[in-house]
C-alpha positions in Angstrom: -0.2 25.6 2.8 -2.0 22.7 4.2 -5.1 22.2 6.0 -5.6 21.3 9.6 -7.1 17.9 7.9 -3.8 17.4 6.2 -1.8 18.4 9.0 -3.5 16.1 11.6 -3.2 13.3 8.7 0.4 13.6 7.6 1.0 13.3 11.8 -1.1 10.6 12.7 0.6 8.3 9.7 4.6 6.8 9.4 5.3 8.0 5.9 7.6 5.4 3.5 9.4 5.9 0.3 11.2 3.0 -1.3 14.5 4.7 -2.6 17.3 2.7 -3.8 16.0 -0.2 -2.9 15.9 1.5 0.7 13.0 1.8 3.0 13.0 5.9 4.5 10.3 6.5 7.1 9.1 9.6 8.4 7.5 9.5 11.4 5.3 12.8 13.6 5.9 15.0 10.6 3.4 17.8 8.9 5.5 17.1 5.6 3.8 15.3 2.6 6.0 12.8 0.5 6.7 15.8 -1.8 8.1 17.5 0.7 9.9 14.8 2.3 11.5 14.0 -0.9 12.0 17.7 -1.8 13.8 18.3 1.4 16.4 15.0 0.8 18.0 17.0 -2.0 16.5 14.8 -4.7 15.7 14.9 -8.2 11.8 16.4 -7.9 11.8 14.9 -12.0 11.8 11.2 -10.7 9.5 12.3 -7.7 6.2 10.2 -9.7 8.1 7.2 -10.3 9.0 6.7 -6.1 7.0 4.1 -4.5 5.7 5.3 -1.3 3.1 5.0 0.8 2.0 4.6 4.7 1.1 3.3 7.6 -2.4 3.9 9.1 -4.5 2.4 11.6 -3.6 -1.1 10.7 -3.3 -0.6 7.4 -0.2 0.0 5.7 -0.6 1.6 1.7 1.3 1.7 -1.0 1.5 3.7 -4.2 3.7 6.0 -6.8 2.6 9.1 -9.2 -0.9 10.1 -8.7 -1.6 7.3 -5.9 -1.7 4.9 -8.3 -0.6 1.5 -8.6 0.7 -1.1 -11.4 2.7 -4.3 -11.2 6.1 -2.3 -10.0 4.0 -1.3 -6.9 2.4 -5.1 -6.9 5.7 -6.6 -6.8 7.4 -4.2 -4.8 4.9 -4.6 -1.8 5.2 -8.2 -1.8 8.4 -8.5 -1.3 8.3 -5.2 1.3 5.0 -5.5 3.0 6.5 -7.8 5.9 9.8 -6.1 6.2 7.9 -2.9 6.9 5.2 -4.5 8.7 8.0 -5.6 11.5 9.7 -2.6 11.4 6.3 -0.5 12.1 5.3 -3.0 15.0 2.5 -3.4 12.5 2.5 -7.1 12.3 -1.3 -7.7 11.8 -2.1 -4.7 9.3 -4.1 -5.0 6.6 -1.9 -4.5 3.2 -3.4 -2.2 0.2 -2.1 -0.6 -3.7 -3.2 2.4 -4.9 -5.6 4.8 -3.3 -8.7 6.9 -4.5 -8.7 10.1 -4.3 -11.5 11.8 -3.2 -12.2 15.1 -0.8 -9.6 17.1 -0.2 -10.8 16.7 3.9 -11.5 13.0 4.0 -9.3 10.3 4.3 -8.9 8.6 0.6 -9.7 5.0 0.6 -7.4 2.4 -0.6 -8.2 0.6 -4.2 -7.1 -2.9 -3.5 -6.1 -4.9 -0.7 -3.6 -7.7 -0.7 -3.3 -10.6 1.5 -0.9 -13.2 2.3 -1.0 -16.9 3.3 1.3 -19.7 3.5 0.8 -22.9 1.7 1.0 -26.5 3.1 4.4 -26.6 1.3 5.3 -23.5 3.0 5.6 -21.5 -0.6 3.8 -17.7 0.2 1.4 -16.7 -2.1 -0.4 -13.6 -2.6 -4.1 -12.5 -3.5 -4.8 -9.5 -4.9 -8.6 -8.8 -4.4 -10.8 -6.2 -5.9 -13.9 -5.3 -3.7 -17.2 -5.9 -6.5 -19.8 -4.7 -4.2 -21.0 -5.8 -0.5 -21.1 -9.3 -1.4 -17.8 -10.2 -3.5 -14.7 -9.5 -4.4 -12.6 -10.4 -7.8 -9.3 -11.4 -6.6 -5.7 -13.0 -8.5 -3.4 -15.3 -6.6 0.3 -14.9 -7.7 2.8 -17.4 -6.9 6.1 -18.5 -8.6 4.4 -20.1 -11.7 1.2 -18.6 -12.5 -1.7 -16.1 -11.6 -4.9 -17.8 -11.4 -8.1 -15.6 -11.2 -11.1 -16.6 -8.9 -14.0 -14.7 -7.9 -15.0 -15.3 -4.4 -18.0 -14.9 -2.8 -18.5 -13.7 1.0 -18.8 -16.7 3.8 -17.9 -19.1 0.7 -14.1 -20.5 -0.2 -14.4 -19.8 -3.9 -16.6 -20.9 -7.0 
C-alpha cells in the first residue's frame, strides 16, 4: 500500500528502466519501478541489477538496487543522459547517480550530479562532482583517456 506522498510522487515523475539496452518510460502512473517491472512479466531475481531512475523537476536520476550507483550506472548515464533528456523534452535538466534515502515522506536527494561540456575539439567530457559542503565540491572528469581529479572551489575554475 502506498502513501498519498508516494502516490503524488510516483505521478508527478516519468519513471525509466534501462532493459536490454532499451529505454521503457512510464509516465502518470501510481506504480513504483518494482511494480512496473513486476507487471512486464520479468524475472523479479534480476530486479536489483536494472538501471532505472527518473525524471523530476529538471532533474533527471539514475540508479539500480538500493538507489545506488557504481561505474555500470556512471557509464550507462553518459551515454543515456541526452538520449533521454530529448526524449523527456528535458533538454536543460540537471543529471544525477545514486540517491539518499531518507524519510519515507520526503523527497530523497540525489548523491552526485554529473555534467556535461564540450571541448574546443568537440570531444564530450564528463564531470562527476561530489557536493563537500556549501563552498566546494570534489569532482572527476572522464574522457577517452584518463580521469583526472580536481577539487573546485565555488566562483573559482579550479585549484
Amino acid at each position: 500500500m502506498h502513501s498519498n506522498f508516494d502516490k503524488e510522487f510516483h505521478t508527478s515523475r516519468i519513471a525509466f528502466m534501462i532493459i536490454n539496452n532499451e529505454i521503457l518510460y512510464l509516465e502518470n502512473s501510481e506504480m513504483s519501478h518494482k511494480e512496473w517491472y513486476i507487471s512486464l512479466k520479468l524475472n523479479l531475481d534480476n530486479f536489483d541489477n536494472i538501471i532505472r531512475g527518473y525524471v523530476k523537476d529538471n532533474k533527471i536520476v539514475y540508479y539500480k538496487g538500493d538507489f545506488t550507483y557504481d561505474e555500470e550506472v556512471i557509464n550507462i548515464t553518459v551515454k543515456t543522459m541526452n538520449q533521454i533528456k530529448n526524449e523527456t523534452n528535458n533538454i536543460n535538466a540537471e543529471v544525477y547517480v545514486g540517491v539518499n534515502k531518507g524519510n519515507p515522506n520526503e523527497e530523497w536527494k540525489p548523491i552526485q550530479k554529473i555534467d556535461s561540456m564540450e571541448t574546443p575539439n568537440g570531444v564530450f567530457s564528463f564531470i562527476l562532482s561530489i557536493i563537500i559542503d556549501k563552498n566546494s565540491v570534489l569532482g572527476y572528469h572522464l574522457n577517452r583517456r584518463k580521469v583526472i581529479w580536481k577539487k573546485y572551489l565555488k566562483n573559482l575554475k579550479h585549484l
